[in-house]
MIKOL-410744 format. One record per residue: residue number from 0; x, y, z of N, C-alpha, C in turn. Coordinates in steps of 0.2 Angstrom, whole numbers. Each point is the difference from the previous one (the first is absolute). Layout:
MIKOL-410744
> NUM_X_Y_Z_X_Y_Z_X_Y_Z
...
This chain:
MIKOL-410744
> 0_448_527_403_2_5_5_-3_7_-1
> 1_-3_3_5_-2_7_0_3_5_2
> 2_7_-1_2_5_4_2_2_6_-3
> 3_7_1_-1_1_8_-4_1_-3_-9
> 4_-1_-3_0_-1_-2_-9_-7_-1_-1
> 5_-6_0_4_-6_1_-1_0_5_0
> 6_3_4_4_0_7_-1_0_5_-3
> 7_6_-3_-5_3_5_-5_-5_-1_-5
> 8_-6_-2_0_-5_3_-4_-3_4_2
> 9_1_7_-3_-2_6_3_-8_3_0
> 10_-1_-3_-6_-8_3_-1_-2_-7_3
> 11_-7_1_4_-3_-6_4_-5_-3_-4
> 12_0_1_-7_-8_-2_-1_6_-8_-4
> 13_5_3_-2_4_-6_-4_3_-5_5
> 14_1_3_6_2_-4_5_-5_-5_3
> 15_-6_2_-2_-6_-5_2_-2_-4_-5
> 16_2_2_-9_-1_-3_-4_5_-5_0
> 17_6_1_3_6_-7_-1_0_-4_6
> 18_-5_3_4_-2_-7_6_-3_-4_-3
> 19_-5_4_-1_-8_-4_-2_2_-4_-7
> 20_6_1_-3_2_-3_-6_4_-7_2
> 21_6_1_7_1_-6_3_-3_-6_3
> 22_-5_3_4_-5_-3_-1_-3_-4_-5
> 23_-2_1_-4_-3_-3_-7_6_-5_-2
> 24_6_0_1_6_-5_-3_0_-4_6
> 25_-5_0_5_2_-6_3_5_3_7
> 26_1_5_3_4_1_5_-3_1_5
> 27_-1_-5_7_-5_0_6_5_1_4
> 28_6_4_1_1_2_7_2_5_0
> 29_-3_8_5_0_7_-1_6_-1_5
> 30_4_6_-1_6_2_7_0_5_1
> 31_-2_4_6_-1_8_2_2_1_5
> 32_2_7_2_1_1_7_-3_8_3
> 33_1_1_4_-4_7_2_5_5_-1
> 34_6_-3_1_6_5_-3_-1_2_-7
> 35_0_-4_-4_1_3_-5_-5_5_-5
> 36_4_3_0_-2_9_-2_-5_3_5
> 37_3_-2_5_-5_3_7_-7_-2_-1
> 38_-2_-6_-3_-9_-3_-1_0_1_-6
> 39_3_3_-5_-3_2_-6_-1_-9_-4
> 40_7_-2_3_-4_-10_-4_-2_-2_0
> 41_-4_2_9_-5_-5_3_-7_4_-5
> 42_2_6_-1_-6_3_-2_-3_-1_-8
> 43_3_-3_-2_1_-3_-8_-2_-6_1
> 44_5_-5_2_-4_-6_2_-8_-2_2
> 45_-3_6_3_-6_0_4_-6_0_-4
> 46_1_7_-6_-1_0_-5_-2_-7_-7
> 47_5_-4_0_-1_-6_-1_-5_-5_3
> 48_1_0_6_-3_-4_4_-6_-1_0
> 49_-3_8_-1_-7_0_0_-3_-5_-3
> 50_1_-3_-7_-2_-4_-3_3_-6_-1
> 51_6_-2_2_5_-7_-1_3_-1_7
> 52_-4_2_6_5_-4_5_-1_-8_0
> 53_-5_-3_-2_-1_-9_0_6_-2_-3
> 54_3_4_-4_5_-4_-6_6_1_2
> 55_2_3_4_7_2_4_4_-3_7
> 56_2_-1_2_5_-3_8_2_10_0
> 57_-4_1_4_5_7_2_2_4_7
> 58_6_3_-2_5_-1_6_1_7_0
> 59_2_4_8_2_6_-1_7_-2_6
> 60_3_4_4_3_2_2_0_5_6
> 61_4_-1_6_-2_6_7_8_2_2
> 62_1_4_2_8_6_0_0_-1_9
> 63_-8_2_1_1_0_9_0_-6_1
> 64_7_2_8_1_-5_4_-4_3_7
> 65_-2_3_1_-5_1_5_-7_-6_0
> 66_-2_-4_4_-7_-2_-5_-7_3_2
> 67_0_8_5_-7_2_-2_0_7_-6
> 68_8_0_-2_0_4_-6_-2_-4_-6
> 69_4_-8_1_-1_-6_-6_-9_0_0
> 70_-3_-1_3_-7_-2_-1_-3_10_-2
> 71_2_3_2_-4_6_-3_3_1_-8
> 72_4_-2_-1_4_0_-7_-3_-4_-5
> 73_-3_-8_5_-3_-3_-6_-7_1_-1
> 74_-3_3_5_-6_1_-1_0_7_-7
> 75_5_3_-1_1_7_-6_1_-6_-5
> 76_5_-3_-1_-2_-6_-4_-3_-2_-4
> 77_-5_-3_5_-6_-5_-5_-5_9_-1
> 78_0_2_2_-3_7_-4_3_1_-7
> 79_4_1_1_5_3_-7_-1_-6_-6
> 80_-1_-5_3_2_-7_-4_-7_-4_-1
> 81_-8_5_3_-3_0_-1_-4_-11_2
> 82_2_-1_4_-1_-5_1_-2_-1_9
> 83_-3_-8_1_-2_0_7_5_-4_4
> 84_4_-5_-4_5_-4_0_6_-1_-1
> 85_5_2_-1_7_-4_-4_2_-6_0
> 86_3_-4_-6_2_-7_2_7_1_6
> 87_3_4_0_9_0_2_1_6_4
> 88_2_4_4_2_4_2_9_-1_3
> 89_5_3_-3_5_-2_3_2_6_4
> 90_4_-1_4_5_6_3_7_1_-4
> 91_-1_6_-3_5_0_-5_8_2_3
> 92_2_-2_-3_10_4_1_3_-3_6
> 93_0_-6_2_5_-1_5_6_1_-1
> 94_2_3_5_8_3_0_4_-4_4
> 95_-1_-2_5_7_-2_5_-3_-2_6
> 96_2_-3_4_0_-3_8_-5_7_2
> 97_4_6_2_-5_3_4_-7_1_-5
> 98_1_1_-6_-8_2_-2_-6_-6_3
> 99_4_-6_0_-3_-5_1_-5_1_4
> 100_7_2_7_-3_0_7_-5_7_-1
> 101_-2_3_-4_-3_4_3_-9_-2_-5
> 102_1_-4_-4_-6_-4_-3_-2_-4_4
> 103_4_-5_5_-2_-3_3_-1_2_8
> 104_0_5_1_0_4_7_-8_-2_2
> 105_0_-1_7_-10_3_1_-4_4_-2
> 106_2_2_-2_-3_6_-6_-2_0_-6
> 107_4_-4_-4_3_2_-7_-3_-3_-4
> 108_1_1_-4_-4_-1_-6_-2_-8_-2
> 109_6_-5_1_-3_-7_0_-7_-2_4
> 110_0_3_7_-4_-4_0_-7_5_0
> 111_1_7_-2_-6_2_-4_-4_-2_-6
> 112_6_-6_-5_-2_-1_-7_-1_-7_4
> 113_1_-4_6_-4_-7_2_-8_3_2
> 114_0_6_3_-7_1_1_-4_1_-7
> 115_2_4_-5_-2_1_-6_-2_-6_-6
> 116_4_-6_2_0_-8_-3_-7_-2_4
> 117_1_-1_4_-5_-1_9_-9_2_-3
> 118_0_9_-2_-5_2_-2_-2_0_-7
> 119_4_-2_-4_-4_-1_-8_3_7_-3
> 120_4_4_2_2_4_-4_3_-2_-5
> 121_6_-6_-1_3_-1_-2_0_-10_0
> 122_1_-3_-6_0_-6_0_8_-2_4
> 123_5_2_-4_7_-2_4_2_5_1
> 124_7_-1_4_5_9_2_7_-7_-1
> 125_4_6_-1_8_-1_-5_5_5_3
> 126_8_1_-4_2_2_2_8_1_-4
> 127_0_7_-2_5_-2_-5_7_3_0
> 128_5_-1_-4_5_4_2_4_1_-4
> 129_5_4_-2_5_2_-5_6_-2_0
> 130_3_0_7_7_0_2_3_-4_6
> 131_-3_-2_2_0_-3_7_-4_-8_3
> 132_5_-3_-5_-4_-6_0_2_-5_5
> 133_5_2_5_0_-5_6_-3_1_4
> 134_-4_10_2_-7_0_2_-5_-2_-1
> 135_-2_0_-7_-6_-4_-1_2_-8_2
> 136_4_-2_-2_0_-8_3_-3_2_6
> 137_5_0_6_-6_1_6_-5_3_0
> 138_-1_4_-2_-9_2_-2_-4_-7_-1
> 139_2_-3_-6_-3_-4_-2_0_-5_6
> 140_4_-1_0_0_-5_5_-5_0_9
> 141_2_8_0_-3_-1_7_-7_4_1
> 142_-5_-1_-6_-5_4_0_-6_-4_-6
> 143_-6_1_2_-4_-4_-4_-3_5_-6
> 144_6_0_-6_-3_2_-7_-2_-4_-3
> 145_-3_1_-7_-5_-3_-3_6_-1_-7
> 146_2_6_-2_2_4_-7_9_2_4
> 147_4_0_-5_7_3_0_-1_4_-7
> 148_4_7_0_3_3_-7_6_1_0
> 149_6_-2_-3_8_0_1_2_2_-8
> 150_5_3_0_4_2_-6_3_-6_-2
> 151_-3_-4_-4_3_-6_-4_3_4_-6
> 152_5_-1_-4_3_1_-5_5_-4_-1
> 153_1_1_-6_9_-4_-4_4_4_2
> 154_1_3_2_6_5_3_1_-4_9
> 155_-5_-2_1_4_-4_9_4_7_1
> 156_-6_5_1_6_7_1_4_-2_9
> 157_-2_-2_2_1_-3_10_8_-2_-1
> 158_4_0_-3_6_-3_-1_3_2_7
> 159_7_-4_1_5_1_5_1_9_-1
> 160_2_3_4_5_5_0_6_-3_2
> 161_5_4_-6_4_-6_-3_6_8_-5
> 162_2_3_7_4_7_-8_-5_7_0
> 163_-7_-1_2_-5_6_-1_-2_2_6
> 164_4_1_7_-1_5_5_-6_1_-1
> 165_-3_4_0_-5_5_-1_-5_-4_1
> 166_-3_-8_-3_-4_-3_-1_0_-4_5
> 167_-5_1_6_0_-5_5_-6_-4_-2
> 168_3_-7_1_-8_-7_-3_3_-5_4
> 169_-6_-3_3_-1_-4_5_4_-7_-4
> 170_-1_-4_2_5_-8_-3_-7_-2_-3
> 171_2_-2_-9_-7_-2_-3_-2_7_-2
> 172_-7_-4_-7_-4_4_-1_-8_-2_3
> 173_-5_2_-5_-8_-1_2_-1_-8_-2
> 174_5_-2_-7_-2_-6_-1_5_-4_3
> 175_3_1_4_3_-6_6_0_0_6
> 176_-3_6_2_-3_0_6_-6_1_3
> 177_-5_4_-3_-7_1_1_-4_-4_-4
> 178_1_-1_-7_-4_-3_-4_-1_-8_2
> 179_5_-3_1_0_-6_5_-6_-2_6
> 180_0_6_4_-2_2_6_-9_-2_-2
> 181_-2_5_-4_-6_1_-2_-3_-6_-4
> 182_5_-1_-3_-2_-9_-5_-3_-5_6
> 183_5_-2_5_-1_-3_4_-7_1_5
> 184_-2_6_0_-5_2_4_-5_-1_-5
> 185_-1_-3_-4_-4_1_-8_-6_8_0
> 186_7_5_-2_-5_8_0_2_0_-6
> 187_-5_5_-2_-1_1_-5_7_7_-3
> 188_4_0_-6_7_2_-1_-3_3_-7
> 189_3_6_3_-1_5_-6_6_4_-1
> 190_4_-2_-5_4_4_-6_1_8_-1
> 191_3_2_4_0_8_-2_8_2_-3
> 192_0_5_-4_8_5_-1_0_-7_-7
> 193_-3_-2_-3_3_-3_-5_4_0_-3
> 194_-1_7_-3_6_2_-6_4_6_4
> 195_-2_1_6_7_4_3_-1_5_-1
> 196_-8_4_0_1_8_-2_1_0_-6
> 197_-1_-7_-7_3_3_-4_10_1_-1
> 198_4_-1_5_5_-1_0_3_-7_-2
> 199_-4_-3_0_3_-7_-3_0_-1_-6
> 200_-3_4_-6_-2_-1_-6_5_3_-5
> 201_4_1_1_8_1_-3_3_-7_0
> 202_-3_-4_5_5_-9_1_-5_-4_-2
> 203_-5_0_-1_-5_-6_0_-5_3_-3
> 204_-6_-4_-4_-5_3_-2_-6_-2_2
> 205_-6_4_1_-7_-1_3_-2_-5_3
> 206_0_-5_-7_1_-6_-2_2_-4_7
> 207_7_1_-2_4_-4_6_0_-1_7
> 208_-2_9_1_-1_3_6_-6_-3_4
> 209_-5_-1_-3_-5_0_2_0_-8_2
> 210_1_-5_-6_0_-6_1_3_-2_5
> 211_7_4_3_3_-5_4_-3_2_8
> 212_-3_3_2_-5_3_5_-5_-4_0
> 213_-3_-2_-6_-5_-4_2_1_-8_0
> 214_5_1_-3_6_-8_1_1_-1_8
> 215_0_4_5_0_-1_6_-7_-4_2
> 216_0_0_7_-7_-4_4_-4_8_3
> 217_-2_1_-5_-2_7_0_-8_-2_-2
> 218_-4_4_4_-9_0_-3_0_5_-7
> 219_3_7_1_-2_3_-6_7_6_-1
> 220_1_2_-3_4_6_-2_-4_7_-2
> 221_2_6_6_-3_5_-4_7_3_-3
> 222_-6_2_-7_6_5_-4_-2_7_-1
> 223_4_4_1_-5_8_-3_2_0_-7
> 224_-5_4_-2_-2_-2_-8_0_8_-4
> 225_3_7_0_1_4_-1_-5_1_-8
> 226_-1_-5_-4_-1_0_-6_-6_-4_-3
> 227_-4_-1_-5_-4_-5_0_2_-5_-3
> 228_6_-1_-7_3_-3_-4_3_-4_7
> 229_5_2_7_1_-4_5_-4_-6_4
> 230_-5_2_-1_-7_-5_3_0_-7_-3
> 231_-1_4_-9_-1_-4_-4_6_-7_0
> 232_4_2_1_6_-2_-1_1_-5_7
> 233_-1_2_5_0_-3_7_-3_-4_-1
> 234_-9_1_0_-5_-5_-1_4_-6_-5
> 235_0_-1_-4_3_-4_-6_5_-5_2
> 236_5_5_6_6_-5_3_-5_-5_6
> 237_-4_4_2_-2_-6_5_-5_-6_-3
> 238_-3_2_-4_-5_-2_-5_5_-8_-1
> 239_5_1_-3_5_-5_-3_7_-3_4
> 240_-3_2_7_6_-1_3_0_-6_4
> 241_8_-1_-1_0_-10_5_6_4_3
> 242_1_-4_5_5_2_5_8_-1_-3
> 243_2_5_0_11_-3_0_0_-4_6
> 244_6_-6_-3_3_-3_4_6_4_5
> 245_2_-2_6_5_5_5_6_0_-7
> 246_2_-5_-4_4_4_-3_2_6_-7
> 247_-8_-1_-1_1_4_-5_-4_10_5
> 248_-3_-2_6_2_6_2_4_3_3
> 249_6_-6_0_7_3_2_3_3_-4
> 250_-2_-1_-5_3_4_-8_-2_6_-1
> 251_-7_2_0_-1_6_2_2_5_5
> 252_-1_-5_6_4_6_4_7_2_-1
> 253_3_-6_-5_8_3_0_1_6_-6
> 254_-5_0_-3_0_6_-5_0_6_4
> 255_1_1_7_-1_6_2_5_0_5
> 256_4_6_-3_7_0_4_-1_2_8
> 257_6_-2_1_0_2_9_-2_8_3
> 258_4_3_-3_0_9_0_-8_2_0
> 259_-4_-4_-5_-6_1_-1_-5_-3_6
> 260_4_-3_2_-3_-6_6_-1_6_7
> 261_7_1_1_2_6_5_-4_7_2
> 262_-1_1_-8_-4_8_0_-7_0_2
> 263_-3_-7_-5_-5_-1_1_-3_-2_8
> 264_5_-4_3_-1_-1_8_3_6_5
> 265_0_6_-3_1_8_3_-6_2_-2
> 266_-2_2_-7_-5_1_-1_-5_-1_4
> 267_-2_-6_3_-6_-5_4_1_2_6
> 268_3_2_4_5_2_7_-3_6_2
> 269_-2_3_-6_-3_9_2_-5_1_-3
> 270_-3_-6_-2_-5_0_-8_-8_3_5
> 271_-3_4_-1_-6_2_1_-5_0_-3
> 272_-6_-7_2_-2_-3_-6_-7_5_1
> 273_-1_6_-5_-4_4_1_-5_2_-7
């Protein structure tokens, strides 16, 4: 993941040295988006590229819902990212029913990103989301993706509201209502929010966290990696990793109290994935 924990490395020559180092342990799937740091990820990542885009699946991300703004955005893009092609393009952050309708308008960016699949910009186009997973259900269902990215976690933060006014969540979470959806449709499912912001690692460890995520019918898991010792450490779990049984990742998730569940599903509700 190239997000705000690819970020936080400040001086950019270490930040290239801890790509180009994941890379080297064997990590073939980049996650970027144009949001983040305003192109500074993409611009790092590109950096990379020049010499290692064969060795990568790489993915960025698009904000506009307009689609003559989505195509002038991806074409800054593959500039920044220094390449002629991407494997993935998602439309990032679905929010709710109307964001939908405004993705899927005559205009909007779906069917800008089916022209950009159409012309070879792009091998597939996706689409992901945070908090609003009986939106992407019908996204998923009633549109032709390739890719999904949903908040999988051991927290199942989508709980009832149940006592917490404040927190309104559709019936269900990602993994009993979109994830389903998208298995079915055989697209490719990617694993986001693993450890929760980091919020989930007072209940459960890395370790667990990460396993029971890709214990789903999941393609791959991104995780952000703020550290190099954390790469190492990730590499090694997937290096040596068999899948939990449903019961032992019920176990995990009960390691994390409800309260924790709650916050985290507020958290996601406003979360600006930037």
């Amino acid at each position: 993941g190239a997000g705000s924990r690819f970020l936080m490395y400040e001086e950019e020559d270490v930040a290239l040295a801890v790509l180009n180092d994941a890379i080297d342990m064997g990590i073939t799937y980049i996650d970027t988006a144009q949001s983040y740091g305003n192109g500074k990820s993409e611009e790092r990542v590109g950096k990379v590229m020049r010499t290692r885009r064969k060795e990568v699946f790489l993915t960025t991300k698009l904000t506009a819902r307009k689609g003559d703004e989505a195509l002038r955005a991806l074409e800054v893009s593959l500039k920044r990212l220094q390449v002629d092609q991407l494997d993935l393009v998602h439309i990032h952050a679905l929010e709710g029913d109307e964001d939908l309708a405004a993705i899927e308008s005559p205009d909007g960016v779906l069917k800008a990103l089916y022209k950009a699949r159409d012309e070879g910009m792009t091998r597939f186009i996706g689409i992901t989301c945070h908090a609003a997973p009986a939106t992407l259900k019908t996204a998923l269902e009633r549109h032709d993706f390739n890719c999904t990215q949903m908040a999988l976690n051991a927290a199942r933060a989508r709980i009832d509201d149940d006592g917490f006014k404040a927190v309104k969540m559709p019936e269900g979470g990602f993994e009993e209502v979109a994830l389903p959806v998208a298995n079915k449709k055989g697209l490719g499912v990617i694993a986001m929010k693993v450890f929760g912001q980091e919020q989930l690692l007072d209940y459960a460890s890395p370790e667990q966290l990460l396993r029971y995520s890709l214990s789903l019918p999941v393609a791959a898991a991104v995780a952000g990696m703020p550290k190099r010792e954390h790469i190492q450490q990730n590499v090694e779990i997937a290096r040596t990793f068999k899948p939990l049984s449903k019961q032992e990742r019920a176990e995990i998730s009960n390691l994390i109290p409800r309260e924790r569940r709650v916050a985290l599903a507020r958290f996601f509700a406003n979360h600006a994935d930037v």
